[in-house]
N, C-alpha and C positions, 0 to 999 in steps of 0.2 A: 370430387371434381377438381382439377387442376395439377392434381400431386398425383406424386409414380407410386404405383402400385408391384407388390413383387413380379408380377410378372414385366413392368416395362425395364427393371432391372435386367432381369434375366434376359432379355432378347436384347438389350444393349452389349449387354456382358459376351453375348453368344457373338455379336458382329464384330468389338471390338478384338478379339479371339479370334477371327475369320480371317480380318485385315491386316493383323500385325501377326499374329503365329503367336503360339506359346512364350517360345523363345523368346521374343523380340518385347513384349510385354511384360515379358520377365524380367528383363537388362533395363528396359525404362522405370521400373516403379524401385528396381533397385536403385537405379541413380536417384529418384525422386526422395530413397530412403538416405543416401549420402549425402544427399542437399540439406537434408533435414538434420542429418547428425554432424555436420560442419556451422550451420546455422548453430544450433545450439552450442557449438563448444565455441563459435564464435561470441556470443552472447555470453559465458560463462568468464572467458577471457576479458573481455570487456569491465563484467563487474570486480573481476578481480583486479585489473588496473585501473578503477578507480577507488577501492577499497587501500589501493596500496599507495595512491596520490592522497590520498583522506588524510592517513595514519603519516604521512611525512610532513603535509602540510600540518595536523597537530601537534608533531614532534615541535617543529621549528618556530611554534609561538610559545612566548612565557606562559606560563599557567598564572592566571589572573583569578585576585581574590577579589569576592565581592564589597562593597565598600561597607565600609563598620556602620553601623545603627548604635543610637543609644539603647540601653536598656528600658523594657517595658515595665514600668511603675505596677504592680500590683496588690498595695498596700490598700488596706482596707478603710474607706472616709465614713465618718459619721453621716448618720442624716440627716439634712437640713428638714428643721422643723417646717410641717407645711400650716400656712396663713389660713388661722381660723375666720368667716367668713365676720363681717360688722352685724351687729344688729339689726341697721335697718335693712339689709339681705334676706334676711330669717325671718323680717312680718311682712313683707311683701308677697 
């Protein structure tokens, strides 16, 4: 219920074929096909000038180093004795 069924395709498809002629249906979904392939090479255009503003605006900064860190200590510590508990801990 609600949705087209192939037949309501087909009887659309039959009318719009009636009213506009092969021809004429043929010349429009072409142009719809040129819309689309302009569309895309304009979008394609696009990303390449920004790819190529990218890559000029990186050219034209210094290449910047991160700032120095001391070295990380990894020398090995003794271990500090742990506090044997008093006695009066242990009769309680």
């Amino acid at each position: 219920m609600g949705g087209f069924s192939l037949w309501h395709i087909l009887i659309f498809a039959v009318i719009l074929l009636l009213l506009f002629g092969g021809n004429r249906f043929s010349a429009m979904m072409g142009d719809v096909a040129k819309g689309l392939k302009s569309f895309k090479q304009g979008m394609a255009d696009d990303e390449e000038e920004t790819r190529r503003r990218h890559e000029q605006h990186r050219q034209q900064l210094p290449p910047q180093n991160p700032p120095a860190q001391p070295p990380i200590d990894a020398t090995a510590r003794p271990a500090e004795p742990t506090p044997t508990p008093s006695r009066d801990d242990q009769t309680r």
